[in-house]
Each structure stands twice: as C-alpha cells, then as structure tokens.
Legacy VTK file of the C-alpha trace (Angstrom):
# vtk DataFile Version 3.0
C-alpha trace
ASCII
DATASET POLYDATA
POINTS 105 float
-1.698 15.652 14.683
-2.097 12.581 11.868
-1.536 14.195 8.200
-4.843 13.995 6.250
-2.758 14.080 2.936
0.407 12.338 1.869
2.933 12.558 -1.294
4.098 10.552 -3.742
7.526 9.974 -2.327
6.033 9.629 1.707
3.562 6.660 0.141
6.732 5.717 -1.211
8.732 5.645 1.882
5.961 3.923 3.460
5.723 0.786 1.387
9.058 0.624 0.795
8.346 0.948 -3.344
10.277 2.880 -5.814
8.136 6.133 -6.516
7.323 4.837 -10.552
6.065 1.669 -8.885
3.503 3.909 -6.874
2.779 6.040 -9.710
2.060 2.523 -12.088
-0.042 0.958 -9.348
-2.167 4.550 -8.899
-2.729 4.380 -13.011
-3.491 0.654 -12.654
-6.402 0.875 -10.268
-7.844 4.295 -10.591
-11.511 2.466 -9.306
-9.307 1.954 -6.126
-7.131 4.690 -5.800
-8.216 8.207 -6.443
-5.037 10.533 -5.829
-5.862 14.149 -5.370
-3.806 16.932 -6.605
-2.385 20.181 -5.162
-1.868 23.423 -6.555
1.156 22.107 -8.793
-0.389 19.256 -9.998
1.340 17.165 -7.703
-0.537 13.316 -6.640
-1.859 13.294 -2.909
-2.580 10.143 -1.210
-5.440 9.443 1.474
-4.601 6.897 4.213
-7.435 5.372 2.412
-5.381 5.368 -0.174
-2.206 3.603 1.305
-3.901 1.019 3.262
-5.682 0.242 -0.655
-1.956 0.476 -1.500
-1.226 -2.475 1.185
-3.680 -4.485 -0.545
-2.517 -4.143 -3.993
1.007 -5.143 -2.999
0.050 -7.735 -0.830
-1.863 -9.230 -3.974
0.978 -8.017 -6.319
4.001 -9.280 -4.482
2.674 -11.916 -2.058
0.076 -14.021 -3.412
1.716 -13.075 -7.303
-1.108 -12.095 -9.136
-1.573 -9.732 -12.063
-2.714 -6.097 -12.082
-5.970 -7.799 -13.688
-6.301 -10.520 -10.808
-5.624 -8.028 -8.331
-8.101 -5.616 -9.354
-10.861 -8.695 -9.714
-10.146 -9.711 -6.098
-10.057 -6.301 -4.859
-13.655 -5.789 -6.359
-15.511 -9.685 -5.319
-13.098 -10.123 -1.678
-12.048 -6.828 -0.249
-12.832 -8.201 2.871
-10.800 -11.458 2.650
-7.538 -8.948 0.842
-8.506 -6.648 3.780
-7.645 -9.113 6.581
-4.602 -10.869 5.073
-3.050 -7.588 4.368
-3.453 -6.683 8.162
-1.999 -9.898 8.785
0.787 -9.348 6.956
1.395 -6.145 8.380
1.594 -7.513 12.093
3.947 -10.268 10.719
6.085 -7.375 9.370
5.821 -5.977 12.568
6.919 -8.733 14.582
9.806 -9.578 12.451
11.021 -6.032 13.170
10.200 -6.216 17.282
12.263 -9.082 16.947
15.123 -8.320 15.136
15.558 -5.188 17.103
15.546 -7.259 20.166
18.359 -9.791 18.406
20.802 -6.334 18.188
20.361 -5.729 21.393
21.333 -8.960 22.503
LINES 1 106
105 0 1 2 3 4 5 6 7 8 9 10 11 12 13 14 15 16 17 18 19 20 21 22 23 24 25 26 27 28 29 30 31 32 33 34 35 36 37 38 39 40 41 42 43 44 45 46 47 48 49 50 51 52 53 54 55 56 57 58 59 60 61 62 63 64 65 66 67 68 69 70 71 72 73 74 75 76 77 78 79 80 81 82 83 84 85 86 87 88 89 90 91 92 93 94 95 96 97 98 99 100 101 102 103 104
C-alpha cells in the first residue's frame, strides 16, 4: 500500500536535501507547496507535494535560478519544468542502473 502522507525527514530522504533545505523551499513557495499538519503540528507532504519538490530543485540546483525565477517558471511553464524534471529523474536513474552494474563487474 503507497503512503498518502509523508514527513519532513522521508521528503528529506527522498531528495537527498538537508531537512532546513525542505523546510526553506516549503516557506518559499507556499502557492506550490501546501504541507499539511498532524496532531503535533508536525509538516506532511503529498506526493503532489514531492514531485513539486522535484521541480523546485531541478530549477534551484540544475538550471541555477533564484527562489523568485523558480517560482515565475513554475507559474508561466509547469509543463516545460514538468518534463525536464522527469527527465532528469530517468537520467538519475540510469546513472544508478549503471553504476550498480559497474560493482558487479
């Protein structure tokens, strides 16, 4: 069964991001990403959520832009930010498939 609902620190693990660097991005584009909260107070993550997390570091890290550039092109080319971070995620992927397959070489 797929979780509906993630944490902080499994969006974390996911990405591969320091958990103040999820937190920043979730303040930074609250049009984008609308965390909901437990009982405690805690921040839970859609898988909405993460793949709009994808995008932001894809635009963040990748293509360098600011928070402001990234939020403009999240708004006029989701679709365009949509595909290249899909792309980038079966790159990722292959790199992986094949570095497994160097080990066991």
């Amino acid at each position: 069964m797929e979780k509906y609902l993630y944490t902080i620190g499994e969006v974390s693990e996911l990405l591969e991001e320091s958990v103040s660097c999820i937190r920043f991005w979730s303040d930074s584009f609250p049009k984008f990403i609308n965390p909901r909260r437990n009982a405690k107070g805690n921040r839970m993550y859609t898988k909405e959520d993460i793949e709009t997390f994808k995008h932001v570091q894809m635009l963040l890290k990748v293509e360098g832009l600011t928070i402001e550039g990234a939020a403009k092109r999240l708004k006029g080319e989701k679709k365009e930010v949509i595909n290249k971070a899909r792309v980038l995620e079966s790159l990722k992927n292959i790199q992986q498939q094949l570095l497994e397959i160097r080990e066991e070489l």
